[in-house]
N, C-alpha and C positions, 0 to 999 in steps of 0.2 A: 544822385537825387539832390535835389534844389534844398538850402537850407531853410532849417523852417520860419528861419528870418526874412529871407530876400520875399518880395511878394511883387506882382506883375505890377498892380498901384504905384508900388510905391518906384519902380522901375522908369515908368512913364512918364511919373510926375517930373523928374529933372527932364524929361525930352521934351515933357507940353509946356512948360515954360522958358522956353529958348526963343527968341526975336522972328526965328520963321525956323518953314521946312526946308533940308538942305539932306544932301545924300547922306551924310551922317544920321541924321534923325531914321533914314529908312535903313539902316545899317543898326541901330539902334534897336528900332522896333522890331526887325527879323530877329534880332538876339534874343530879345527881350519874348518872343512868342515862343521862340522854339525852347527857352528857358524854361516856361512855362508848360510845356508837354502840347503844346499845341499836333506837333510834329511837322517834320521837313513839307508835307504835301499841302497839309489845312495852310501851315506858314506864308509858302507862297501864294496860297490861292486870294489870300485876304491883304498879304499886301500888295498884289496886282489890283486887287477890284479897288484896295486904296490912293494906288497911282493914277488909276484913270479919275477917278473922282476930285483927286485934287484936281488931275489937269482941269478935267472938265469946267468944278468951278473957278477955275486960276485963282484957287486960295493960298498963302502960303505963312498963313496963321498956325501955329500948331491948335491953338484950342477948336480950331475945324477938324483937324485931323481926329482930336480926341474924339468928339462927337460920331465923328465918321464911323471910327474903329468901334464904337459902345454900338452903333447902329447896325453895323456889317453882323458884329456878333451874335447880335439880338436876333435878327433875320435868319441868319442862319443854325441858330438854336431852335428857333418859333416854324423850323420846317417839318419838325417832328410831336408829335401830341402826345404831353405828358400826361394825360387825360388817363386814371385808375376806372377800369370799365368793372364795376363792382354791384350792378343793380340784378342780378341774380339773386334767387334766394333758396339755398343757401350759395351766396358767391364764393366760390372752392379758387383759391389762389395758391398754386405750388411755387416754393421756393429752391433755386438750383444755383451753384457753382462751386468749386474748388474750396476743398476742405483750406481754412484758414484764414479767409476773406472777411469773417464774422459773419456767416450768416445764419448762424441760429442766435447771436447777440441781437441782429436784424431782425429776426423773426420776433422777437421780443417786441422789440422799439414800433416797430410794425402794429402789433396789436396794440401798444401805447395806444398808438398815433390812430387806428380805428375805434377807441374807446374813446377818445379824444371828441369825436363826433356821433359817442351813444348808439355807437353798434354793437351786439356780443357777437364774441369772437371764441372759434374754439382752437388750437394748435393740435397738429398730430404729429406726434415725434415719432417717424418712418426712417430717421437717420437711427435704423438699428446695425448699423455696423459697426458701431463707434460707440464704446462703453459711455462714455462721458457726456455724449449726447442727448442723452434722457433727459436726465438732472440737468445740465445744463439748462435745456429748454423749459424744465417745469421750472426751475427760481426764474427767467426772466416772465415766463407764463405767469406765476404768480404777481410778480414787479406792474405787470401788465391790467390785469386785471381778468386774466383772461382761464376759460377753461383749459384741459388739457388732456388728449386723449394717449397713453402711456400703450408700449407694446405690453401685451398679456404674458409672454414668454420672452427667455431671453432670445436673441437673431432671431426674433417673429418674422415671416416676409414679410418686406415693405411697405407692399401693394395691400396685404389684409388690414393692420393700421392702416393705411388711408383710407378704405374703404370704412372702417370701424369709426373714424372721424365724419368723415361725411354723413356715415347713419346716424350718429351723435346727436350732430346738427338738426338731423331734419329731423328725429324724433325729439328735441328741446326747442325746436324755432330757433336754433343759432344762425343768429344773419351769417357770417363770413368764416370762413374753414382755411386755415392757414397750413400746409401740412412741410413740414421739412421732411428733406431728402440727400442721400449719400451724397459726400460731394468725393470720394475718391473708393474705387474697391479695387479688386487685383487688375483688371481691365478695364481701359476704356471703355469698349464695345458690352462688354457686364454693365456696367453702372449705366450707358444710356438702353440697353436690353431694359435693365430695372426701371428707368423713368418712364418707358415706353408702354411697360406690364401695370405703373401707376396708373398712369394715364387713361387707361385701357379700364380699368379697373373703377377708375373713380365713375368716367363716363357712363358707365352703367346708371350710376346714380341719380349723378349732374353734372351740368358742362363744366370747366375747367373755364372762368372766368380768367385769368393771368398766369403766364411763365413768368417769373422772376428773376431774371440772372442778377446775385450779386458779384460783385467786382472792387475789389481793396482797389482804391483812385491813387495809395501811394503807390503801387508797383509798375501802375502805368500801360503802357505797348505790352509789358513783357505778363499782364497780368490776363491782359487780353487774348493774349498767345493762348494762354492758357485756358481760358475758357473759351476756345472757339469750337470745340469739340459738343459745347451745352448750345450754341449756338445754331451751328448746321444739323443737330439730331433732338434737340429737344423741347421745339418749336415755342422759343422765348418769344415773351411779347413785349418786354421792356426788360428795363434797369434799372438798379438801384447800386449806386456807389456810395461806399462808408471810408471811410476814413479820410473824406476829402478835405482837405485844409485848400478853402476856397481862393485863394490869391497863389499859391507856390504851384499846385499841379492842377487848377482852373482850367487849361487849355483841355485837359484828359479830356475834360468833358465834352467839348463840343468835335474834340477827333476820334472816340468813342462812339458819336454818335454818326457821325460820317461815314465812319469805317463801318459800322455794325448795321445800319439804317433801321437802328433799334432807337428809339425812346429813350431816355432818363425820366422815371416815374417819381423817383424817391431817393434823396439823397441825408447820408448822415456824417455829421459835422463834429461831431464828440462823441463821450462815452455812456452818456443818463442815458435814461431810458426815455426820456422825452427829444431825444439827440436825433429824432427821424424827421422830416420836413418832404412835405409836397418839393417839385420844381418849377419854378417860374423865372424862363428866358429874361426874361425884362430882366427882376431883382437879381439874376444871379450876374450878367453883362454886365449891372451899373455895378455891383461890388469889385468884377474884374476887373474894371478897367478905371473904376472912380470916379 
């Protein structure tokens, strides 16, 4: 893993101020990408398009190049729409991935972040596998400002909380239904059976507005691995990565988004509970690349 010093910026900056571009500088910038979790495929793909570009405009300025590489990124971040499709009422968002990633911390920051623009929000804590999970979710629910609908029994099925959540909402007029879900039980094929039985269950109600895969942005390829199982069965519609330290594993993001031809919706940058942010291609390219 990249230390949490080294940052792509600041990598660059000694390459964009050198007298011109020279095979070193693109020796440079390959290191400098795949440092950055871009990965071997995204790597090359972007310093090829940046090789024809120099030729093309016979520049051999680095601060062209700089502009180049902030614009390649931008473009090919801006290929996916981070757009939160939330005008349902009650808009029912389920949230999914691998126990560990923080995503019932997420779930929290989340409803921050829809209170943030005078929605109510209710949580349905359906991760009754996991003792700690309740409580967990009710202190950041509370942080949040947000309801929260608790299993009745202890291992309630999952699918009856959700559904207890969602009648919540429509009998209070709660805009937006957040419901957390197992991220690990004895089997794979068990836990997406159980997203599958949610799903099923909620629909009855109301549409299912967002899949949410979270995804820890420090673990990278290997974090991906791991949730590709939430992926191919349990029809995500975006992402949201936490723990991105935006300049050291920066690159995750737009080879996350290539590999997965999923969205990044929502990404979180700290630990507050205000730590959740929209994403915007443009601001996040110009921080990566400076």
């Amino acid at each position: 893993m990249a230390e949490r010093s080294w940052s792509l910026a600041g990598a660059l900056r000694g390459m964009f101020v050198k007298p011109t571009i020279d095979e070193q500088t693109w020796d440079d910038l390959e290191t400098a990408l795949i440092t950055a979790d871009f990965g071997p495929a995204v790597t090359e793909a972007i310093v090829e398009e940046l090789r024809a570009k120099v030729d093309k405009y016979r520049t051999t300025d680095p601060a062209d190049l700089q502009r180049m590489l902030r614009e390649t990124i931008e473009e090919r971040l801006a290929r996916f729409d981070p757009t939160l499709h939330l005008s349902e009422r009650p808009a029912v968002v389920l949230v999914v991935g691998v126990n560990g990633v923080g995503k019932t911390t997420t779930i929290g920051k989340f409803a921050r972040f829809l209170r943030g623009y005078d929605r109510s929000v209710v949580v349905g804590a359906a991760d009754t596998f996991r003792a700690a999970a309740v409580e967990q979710l009710a202190t950041w629910a509370q942080r949040a400002g947000a309801e929260i609908v608790r299993p009745q029994q202890e291992r309630q099925d999952p699918a009856s909380v959700a559904f207890q959540t969602v009648e919540y909402a429509k009998n209070t007029g709660t805009e937006i239904v957040i419901i957390d879900t197992a991220g690990r039980l004895h089997t794979k094929g068990g836990l997406m059976d159980e997203l599958s039985k949610i799903k099923r269950v909620v629909e009855k109600q109301a549409p299912i507005a967002e899949v949410l895969l979270v995804l820890d942005a420090t673990t990278g390829q290997n974090g991906l691995a791991q949730a590709q199982a939430f992926i191919e069965h349990a029809g995500v519609t975006g992402l949201v990565l936490t723990k991105l330290d935006g300049s050291a594993k920066g690159g995750f993001v737009l080879s996350v988004q290539e590999r997965t031809g999923l969205p990044i919706k929502l990404v979180g940058q700290g630990e507050g509970v205000g730590d959740l942010t929209g994403f915007t291609p443009h601001v996040f390219a110009q921080q990566l690349v400076g």
